[in-house]
Gaussian input, Z-matrix of N, CA and C with variables (Angstrom, degrees):
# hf/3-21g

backbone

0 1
 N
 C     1     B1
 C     2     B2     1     A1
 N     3     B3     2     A2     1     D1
 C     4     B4     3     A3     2     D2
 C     5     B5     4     A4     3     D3
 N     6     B6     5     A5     4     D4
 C     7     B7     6     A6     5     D5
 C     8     B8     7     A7     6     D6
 N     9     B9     8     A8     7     D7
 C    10    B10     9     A9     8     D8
 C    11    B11    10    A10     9     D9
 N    12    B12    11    A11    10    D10
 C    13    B13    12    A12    11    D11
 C    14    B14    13    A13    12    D12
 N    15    B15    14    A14    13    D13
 C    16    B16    15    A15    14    D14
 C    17    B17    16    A16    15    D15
 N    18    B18    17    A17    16    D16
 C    19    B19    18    A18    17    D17
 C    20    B20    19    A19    18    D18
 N    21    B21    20    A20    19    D19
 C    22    B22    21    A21    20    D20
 C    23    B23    22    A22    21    D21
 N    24    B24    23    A23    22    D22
 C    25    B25    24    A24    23    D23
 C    26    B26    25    A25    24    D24
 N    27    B27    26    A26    25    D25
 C    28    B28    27    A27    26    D26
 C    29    B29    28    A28    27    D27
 N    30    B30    29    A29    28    D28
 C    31    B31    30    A30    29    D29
 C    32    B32    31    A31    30    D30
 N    33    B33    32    A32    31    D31
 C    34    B34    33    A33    32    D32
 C    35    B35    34    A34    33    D33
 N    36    B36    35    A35    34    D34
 C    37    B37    36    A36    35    D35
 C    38    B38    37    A37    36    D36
 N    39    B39    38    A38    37    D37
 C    40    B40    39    A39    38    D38
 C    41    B41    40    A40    39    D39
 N    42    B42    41    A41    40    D40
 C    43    B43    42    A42    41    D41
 C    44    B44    43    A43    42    D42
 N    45    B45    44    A44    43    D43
 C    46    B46    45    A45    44    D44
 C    47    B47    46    A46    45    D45
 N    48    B48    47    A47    46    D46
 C    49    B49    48    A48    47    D47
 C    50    B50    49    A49    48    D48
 N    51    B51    50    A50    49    D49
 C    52    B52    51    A51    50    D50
 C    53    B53    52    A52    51    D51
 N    54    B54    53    A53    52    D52
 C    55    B55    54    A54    53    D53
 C    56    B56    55    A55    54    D54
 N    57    B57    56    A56    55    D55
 C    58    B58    57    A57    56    D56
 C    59    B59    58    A58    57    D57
 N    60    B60    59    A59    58    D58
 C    61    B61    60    A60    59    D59
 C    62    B62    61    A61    60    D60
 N    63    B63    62    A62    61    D61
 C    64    B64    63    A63    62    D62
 C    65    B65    64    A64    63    D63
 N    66    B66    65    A65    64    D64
 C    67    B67    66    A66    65    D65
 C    68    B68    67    A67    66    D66
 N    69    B69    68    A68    67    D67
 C    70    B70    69    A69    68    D68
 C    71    B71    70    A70    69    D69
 N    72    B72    71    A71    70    D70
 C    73    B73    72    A72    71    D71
 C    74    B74    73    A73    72    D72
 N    75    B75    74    A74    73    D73
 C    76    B76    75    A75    74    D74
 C    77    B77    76    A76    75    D75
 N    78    B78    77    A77    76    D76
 C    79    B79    78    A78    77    D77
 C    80    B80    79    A79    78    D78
 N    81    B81    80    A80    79    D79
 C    82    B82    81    A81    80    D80
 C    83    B83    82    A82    81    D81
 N    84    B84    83    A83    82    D82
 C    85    B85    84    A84    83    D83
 C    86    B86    85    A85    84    D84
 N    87    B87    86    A86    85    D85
 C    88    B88    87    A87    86    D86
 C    89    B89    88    A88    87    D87
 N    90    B90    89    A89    88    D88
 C    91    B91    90    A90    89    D89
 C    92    B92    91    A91    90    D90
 N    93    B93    92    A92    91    D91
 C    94    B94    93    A93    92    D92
 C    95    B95    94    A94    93    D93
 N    96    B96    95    A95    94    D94
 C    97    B97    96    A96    95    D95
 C    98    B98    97    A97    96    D96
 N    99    B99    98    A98    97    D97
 C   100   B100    99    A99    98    D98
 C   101   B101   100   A100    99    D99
 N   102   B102   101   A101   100   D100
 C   103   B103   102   A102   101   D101
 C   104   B104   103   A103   102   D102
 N   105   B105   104   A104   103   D103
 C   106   B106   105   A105   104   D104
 C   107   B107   106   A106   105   D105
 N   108   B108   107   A107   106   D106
 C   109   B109   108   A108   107   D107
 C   110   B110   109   A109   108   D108
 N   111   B111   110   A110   109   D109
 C   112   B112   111   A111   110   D110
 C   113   B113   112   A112   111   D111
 N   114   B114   113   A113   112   D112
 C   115   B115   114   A114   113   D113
 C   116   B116   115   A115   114   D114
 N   117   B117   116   A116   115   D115
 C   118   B118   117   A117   116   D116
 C   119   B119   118   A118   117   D117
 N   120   B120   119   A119   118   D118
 C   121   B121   120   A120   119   D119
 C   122   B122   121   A121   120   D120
 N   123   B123   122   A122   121   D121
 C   124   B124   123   A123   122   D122
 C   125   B125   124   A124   123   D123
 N   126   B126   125   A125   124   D124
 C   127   B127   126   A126   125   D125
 C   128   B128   127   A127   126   D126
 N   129   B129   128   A128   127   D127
 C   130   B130   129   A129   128   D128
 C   131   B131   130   A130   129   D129
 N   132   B132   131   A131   130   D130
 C   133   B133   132   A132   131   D131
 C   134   B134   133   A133   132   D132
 N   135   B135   134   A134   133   D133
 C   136   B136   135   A135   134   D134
 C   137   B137   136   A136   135   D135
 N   138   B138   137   A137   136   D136
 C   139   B139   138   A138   137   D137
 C   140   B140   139   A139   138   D138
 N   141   B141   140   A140   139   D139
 C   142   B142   141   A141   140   D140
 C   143   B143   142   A142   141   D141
 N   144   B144   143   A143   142   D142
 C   145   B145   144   A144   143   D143
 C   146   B146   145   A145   144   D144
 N   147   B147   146   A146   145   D145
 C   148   B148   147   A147   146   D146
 C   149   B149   148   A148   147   D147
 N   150   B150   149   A149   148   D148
 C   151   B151   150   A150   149   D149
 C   152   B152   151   A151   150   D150
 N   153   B153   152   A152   151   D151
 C   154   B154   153   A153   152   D152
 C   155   B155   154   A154   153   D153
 N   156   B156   155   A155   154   D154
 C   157   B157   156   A156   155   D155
 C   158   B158   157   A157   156   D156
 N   159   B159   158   A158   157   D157
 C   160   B160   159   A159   158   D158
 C   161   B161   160   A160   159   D159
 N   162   B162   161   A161   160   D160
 C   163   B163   162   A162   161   D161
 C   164   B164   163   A163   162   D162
 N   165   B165   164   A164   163   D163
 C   166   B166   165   A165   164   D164
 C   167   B167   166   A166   165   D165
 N   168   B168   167   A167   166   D166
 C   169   B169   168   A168   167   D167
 C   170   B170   169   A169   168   D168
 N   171   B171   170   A170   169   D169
 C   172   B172   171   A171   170   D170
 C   173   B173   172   A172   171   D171
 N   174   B174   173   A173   172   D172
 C   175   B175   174   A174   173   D173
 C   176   B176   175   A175   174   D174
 N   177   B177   176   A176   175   D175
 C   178   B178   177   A177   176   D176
 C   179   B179   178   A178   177   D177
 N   180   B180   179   A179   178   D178
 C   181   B181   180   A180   179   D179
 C   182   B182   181   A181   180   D180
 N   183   B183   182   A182   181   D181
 C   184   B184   183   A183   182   D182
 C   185   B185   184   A184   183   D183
 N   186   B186   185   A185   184   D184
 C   187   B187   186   A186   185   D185
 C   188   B188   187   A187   186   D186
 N   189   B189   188   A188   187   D187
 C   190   B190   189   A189   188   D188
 C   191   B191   190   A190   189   D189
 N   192   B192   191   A191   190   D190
 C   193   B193   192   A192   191   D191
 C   194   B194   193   A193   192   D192
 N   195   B195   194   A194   193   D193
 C   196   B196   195   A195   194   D194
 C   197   B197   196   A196   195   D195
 N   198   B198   197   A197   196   D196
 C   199   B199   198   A198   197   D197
 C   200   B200   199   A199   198   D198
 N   201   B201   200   A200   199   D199
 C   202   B202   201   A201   200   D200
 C   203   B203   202   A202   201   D201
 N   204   B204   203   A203   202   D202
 C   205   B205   204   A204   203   D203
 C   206   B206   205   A205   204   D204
 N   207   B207   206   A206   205   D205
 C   208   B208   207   A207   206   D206
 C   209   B209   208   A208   207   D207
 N   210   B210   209   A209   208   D208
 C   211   B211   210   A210   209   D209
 C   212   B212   211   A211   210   D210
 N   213   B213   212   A212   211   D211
 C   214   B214   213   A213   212   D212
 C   215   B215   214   A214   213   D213
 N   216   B216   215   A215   214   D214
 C   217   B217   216   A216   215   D215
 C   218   B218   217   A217   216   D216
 N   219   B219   218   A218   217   D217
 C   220   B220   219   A219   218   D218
 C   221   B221   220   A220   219   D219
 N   222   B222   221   A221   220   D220
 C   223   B223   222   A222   221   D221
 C   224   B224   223   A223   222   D222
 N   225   B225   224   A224   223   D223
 C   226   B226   225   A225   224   D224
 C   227   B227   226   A226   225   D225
 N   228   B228   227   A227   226   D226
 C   229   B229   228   A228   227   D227
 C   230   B230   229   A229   228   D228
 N   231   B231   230   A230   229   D229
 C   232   B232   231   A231   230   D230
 C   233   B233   232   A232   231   D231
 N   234   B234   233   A233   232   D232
 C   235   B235   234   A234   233   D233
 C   236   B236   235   A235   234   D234
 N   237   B237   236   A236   235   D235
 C   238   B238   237   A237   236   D236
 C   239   B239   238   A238   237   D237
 N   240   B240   239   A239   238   D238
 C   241   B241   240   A240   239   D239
 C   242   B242   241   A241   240   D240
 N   243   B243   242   A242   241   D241
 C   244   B244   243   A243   242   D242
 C   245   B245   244   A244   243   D243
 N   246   B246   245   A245   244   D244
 C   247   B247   246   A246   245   D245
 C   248   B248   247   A247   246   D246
 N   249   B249   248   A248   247   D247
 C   250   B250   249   A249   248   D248
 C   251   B251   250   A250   249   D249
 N   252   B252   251   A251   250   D250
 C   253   B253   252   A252   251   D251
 C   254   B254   253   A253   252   D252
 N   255   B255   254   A254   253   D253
 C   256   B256   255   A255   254   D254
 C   257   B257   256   A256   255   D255
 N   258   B258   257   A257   256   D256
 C   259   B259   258   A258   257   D257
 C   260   B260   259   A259   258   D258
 N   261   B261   260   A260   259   D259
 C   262   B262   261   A261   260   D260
 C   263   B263   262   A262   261   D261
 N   264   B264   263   A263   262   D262
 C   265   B265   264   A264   263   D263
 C   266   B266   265   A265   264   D264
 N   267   B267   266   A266   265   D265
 C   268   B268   267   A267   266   D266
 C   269   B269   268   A268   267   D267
 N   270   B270   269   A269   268   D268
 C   271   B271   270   A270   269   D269
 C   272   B272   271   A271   270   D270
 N   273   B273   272   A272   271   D271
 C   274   B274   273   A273   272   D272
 C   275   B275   274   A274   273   D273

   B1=1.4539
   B2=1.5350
   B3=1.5258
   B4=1.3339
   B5=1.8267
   B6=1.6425
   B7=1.7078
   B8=2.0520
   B9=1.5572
   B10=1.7535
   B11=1.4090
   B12=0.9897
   B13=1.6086
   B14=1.5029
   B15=1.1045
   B16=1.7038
   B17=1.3669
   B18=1.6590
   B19=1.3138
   B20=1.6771
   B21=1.4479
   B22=1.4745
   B23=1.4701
   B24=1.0872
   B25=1.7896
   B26=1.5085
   B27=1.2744
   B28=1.7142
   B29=1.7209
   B30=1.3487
   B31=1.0621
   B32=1.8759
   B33=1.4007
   B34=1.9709
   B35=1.6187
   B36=1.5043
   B37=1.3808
   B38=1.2604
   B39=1.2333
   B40=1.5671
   B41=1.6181
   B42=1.4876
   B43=1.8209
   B44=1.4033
   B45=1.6489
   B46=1.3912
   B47=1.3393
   B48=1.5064
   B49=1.4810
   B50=1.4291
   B51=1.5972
   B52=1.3630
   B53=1.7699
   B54=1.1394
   B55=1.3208
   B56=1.2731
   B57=1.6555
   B58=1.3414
   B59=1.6111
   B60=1.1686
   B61=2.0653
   B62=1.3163
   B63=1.2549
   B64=1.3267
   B65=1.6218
   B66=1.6012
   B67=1.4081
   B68=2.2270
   B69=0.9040
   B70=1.6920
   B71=1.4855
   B72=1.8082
   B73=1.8008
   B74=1.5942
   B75=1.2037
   B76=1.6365
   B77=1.4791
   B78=1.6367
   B79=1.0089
   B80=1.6343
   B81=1.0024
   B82=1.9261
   B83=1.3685
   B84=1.2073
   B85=1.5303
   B86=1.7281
   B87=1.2179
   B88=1.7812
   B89=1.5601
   B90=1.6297
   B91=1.1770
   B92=1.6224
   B93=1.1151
   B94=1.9531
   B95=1.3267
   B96=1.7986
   B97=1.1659
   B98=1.1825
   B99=1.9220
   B100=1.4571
   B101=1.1745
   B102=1.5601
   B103=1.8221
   B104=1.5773
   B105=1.1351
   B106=1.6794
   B107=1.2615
   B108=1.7150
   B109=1.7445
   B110=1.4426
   B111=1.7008
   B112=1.7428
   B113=1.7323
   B114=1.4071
   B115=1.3631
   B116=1.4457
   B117=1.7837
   B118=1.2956
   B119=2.1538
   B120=1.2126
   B121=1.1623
   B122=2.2072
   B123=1.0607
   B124=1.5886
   B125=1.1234
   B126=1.5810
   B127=1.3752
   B128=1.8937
   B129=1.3390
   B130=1.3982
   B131=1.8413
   B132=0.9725
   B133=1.5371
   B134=1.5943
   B135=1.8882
   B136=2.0580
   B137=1.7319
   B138=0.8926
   B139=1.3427
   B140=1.7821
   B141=1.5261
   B142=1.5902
   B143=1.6562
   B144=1.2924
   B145=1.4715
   B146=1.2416
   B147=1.4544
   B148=1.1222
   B149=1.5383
   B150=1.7802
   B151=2.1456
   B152=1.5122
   B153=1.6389
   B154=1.1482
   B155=1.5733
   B156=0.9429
   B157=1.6924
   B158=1.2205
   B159=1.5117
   B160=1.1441
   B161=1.3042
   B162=1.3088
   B163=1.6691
   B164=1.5661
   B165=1.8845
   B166=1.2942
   B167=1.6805
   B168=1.0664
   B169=1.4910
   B170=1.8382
   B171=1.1145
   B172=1.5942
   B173=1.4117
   B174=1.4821
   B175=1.4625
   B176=1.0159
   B177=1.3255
   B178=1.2271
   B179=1.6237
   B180=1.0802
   B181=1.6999
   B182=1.2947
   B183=0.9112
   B184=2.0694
   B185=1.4814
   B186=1.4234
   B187=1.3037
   B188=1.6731
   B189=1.8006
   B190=1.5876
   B191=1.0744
   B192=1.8413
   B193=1.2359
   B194=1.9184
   B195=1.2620
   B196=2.1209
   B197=1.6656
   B198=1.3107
   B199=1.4908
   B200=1.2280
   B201=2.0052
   B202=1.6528
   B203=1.8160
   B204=1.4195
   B205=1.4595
   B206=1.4404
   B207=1.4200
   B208=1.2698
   B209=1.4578
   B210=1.7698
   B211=0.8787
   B212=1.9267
   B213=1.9410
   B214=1.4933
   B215=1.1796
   B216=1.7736
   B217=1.3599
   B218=1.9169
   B219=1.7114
   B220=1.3996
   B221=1.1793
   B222=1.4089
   B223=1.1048
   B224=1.8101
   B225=1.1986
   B226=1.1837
   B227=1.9240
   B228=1.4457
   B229=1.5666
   B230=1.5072
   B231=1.7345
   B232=1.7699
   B233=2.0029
   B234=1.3690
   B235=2.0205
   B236=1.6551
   B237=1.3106
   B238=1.3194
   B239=1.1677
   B240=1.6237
   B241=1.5316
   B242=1.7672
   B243=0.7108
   B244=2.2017
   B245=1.6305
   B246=1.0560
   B247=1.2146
   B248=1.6343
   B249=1.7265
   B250=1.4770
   B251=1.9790
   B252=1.4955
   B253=1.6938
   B254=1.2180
   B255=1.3473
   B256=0.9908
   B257=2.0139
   B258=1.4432
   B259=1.9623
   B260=1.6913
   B261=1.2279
   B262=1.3559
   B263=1.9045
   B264=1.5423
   B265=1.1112
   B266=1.4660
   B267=1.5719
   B268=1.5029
   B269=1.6308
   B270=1.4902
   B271=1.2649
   B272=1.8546
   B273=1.6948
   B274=1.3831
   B275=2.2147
   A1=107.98
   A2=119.98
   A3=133.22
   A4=109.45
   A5=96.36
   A6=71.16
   A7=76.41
   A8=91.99
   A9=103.79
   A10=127.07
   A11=153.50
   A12=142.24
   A13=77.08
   A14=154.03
   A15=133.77
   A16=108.89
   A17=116.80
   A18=112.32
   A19=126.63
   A20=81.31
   A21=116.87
   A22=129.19
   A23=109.72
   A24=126.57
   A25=109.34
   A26=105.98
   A27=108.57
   A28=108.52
   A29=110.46
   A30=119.03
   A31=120.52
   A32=88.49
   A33=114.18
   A34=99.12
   A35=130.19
   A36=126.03
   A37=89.84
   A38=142.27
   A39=141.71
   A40=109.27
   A41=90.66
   A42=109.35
   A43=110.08
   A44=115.03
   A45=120.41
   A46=89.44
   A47=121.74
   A48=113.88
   A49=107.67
   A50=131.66
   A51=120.08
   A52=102.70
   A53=152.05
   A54=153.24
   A55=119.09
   A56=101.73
   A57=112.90
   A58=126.90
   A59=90.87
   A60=68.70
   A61=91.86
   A62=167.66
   A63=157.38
   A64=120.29
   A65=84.23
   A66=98.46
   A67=92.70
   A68=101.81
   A69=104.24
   A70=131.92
   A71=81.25
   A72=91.07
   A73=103.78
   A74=128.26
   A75=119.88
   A76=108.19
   A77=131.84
   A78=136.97
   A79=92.79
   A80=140.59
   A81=165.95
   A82=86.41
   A83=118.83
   A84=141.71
   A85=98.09
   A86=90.70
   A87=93.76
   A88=104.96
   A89=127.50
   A90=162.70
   A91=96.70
   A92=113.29
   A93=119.46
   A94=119.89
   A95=95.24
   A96=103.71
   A97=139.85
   A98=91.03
   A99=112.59
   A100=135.42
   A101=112.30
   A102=126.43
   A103=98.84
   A104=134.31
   A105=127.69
   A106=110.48
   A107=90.63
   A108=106.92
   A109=107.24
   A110=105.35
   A111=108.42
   A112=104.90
   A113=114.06
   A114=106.99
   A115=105.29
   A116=121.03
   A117=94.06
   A118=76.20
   A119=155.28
   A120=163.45
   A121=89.12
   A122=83.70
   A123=79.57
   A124=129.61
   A125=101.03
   A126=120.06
   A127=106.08
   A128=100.79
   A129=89.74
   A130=106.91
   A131=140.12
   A132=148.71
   A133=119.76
   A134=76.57
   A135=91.88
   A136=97.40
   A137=123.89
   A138=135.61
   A139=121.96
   A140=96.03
   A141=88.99
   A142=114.14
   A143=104.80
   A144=106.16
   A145=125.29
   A146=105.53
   A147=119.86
   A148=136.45
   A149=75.74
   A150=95.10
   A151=85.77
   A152=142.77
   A153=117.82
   A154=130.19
   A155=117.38
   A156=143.55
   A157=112.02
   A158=138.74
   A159=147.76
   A160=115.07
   A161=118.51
   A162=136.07
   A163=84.23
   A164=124.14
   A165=115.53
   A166=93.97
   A167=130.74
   A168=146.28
   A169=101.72
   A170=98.73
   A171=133.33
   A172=89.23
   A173=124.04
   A174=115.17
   A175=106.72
   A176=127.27
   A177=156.04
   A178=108.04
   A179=132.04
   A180=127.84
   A181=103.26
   A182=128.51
   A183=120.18
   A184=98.25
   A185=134.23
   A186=118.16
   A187=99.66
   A188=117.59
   A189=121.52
   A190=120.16
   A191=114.31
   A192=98.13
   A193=87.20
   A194=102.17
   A195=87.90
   A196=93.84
   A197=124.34
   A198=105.74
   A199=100.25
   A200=87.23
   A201=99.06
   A202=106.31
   A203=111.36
   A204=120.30
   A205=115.45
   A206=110.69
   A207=131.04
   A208=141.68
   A209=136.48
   A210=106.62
   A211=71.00
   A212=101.78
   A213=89.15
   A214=113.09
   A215=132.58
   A216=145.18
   A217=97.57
   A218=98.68
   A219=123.71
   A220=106.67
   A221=135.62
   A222=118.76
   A223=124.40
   A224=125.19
   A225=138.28
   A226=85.61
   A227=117.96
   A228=136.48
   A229=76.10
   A230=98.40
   A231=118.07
   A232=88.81
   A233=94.93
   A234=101.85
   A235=75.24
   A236=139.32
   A237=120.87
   A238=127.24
   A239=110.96
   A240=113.98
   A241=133.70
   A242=112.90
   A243=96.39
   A244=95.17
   A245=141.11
   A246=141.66
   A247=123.65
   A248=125.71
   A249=120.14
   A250=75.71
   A251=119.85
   A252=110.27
   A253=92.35
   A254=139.10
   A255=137.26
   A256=128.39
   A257=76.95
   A258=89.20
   A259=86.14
   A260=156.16
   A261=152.91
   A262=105.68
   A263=95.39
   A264=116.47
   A265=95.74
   A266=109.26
   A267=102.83
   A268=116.86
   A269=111.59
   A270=126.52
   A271=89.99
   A272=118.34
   A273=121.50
   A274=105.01
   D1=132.04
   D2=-169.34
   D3=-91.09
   D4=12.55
   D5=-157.81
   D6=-159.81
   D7=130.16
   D8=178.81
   D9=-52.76
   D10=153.01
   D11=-174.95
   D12=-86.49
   D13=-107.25
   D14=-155.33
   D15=0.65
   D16=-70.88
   D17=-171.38
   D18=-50.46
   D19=-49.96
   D20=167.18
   D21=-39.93
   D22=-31.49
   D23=163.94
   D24=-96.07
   D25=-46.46
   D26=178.70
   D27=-41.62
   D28=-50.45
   D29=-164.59
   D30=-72.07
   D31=-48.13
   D32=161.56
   D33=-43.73
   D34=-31.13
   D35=-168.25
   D36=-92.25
   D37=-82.48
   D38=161.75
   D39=21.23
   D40=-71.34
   D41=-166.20
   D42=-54.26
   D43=-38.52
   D44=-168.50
   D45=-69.07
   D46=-66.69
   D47=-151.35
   D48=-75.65
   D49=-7.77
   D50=164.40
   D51=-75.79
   D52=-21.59
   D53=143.46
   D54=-17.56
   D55=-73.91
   D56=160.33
   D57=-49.71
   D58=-44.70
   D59=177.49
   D60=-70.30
   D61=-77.29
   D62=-132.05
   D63=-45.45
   D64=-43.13
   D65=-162.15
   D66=-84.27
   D67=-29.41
   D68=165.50
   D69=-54.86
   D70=-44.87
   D71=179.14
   D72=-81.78
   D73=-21.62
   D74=168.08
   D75=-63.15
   D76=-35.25
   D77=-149.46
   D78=-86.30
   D79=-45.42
   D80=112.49
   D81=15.83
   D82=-98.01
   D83=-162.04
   D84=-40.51
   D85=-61.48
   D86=-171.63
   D87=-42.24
   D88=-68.68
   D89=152.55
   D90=-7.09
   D91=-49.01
   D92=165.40
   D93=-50.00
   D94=-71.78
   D95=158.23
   D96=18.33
   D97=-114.19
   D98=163.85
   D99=-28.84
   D100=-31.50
   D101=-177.03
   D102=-94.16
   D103=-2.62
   D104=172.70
   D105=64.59
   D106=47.66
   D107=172.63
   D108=-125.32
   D109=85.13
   D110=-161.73
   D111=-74.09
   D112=-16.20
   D113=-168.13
   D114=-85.56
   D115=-31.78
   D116=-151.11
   D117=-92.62
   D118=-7.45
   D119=88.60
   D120=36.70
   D121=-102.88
   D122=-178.36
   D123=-17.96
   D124=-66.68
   D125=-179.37
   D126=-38.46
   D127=-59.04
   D128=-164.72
   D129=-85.02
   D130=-6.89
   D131=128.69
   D132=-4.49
   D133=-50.75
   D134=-169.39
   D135=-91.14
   D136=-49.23
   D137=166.49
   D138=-32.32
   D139=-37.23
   D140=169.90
   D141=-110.09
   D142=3.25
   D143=155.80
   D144=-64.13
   D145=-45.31
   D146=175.37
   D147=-36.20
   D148=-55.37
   D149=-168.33
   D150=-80.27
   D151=-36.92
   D152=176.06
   D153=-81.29
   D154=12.11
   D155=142.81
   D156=-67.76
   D157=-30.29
   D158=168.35
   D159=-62.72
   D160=-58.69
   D161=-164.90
   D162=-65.41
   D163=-54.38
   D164=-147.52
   D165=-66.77
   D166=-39.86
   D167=171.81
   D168=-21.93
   D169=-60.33
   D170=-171.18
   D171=-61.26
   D172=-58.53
   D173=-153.72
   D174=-66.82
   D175=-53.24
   D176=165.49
   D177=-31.84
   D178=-42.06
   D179=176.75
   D180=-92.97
   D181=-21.89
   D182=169.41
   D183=-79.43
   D184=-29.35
   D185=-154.52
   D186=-97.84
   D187=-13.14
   D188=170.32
   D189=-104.53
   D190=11.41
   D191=174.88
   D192=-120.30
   D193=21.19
   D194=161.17
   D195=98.12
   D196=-21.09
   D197=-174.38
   D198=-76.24
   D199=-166.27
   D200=-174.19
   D201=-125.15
   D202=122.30
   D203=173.11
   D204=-73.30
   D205=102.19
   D206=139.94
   D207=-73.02
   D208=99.28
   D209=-137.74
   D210=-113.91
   D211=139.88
   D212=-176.74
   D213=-86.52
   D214=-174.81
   D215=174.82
   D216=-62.04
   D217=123.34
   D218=176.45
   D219=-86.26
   D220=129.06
   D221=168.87
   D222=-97.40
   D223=154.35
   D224=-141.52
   D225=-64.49
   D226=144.29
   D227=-170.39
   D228=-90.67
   D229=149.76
   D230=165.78
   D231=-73.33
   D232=150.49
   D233=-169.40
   D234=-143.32
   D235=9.68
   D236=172.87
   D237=-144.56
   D238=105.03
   D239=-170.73
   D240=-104.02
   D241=131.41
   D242=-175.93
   D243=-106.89
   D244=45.62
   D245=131.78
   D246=-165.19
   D247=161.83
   D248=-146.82
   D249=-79.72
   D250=-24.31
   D251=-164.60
   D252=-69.61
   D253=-71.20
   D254=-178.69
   D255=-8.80
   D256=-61.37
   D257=175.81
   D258=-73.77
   D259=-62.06
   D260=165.66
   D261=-0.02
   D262=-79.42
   D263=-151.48
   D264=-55.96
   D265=-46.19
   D266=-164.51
   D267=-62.35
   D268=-32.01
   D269=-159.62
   D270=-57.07
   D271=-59.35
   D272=-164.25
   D273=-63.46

């Protein structure tokens, strides 16, 4: 194995919480959506592609350097907002 179980977990934590933003920024995006705001909708669409392009990044270097991917318990994204700042605020 090319790579320390320290690192090796450090990184397994990484993956979860780049998940989580993904699964947030869809929850964002959706939240656009609904209000017939396709641009700022996109924006956050591309945004959680992104961070889950990140994690796969992640998976991908534990799985060539011999470790083992653990991906931990995500916890459920806020999916309910009463203002457009609100979904704003959370995103930063």
């Amino acid at each position: 194995m090319l790579i320390s179980k320290e690192l090796n977990d450090a990184i397994n934590g990484q993956i979860g919480r780049e998940f989580g933003a993904s699964l947030q920024y869809v929850n964002i995006a959706t939240y656009f959506d609904s209000l017939d705001l396709p641009k700022l909708a996109e924006m956050f669409y591309k945004q959680g592609e992104e961070e889950r392009d990140h994690a796969m990044k992640f998976i991908k270097f534990i799985v060539d350097a011999g470790g083992a991917v653990h991906i931990p318990p995500i916890d459920a994204p806020k999916s309910t907002f009463t203002t457009v700042e609100e979904a704003i605020e959370l995103s930063l």
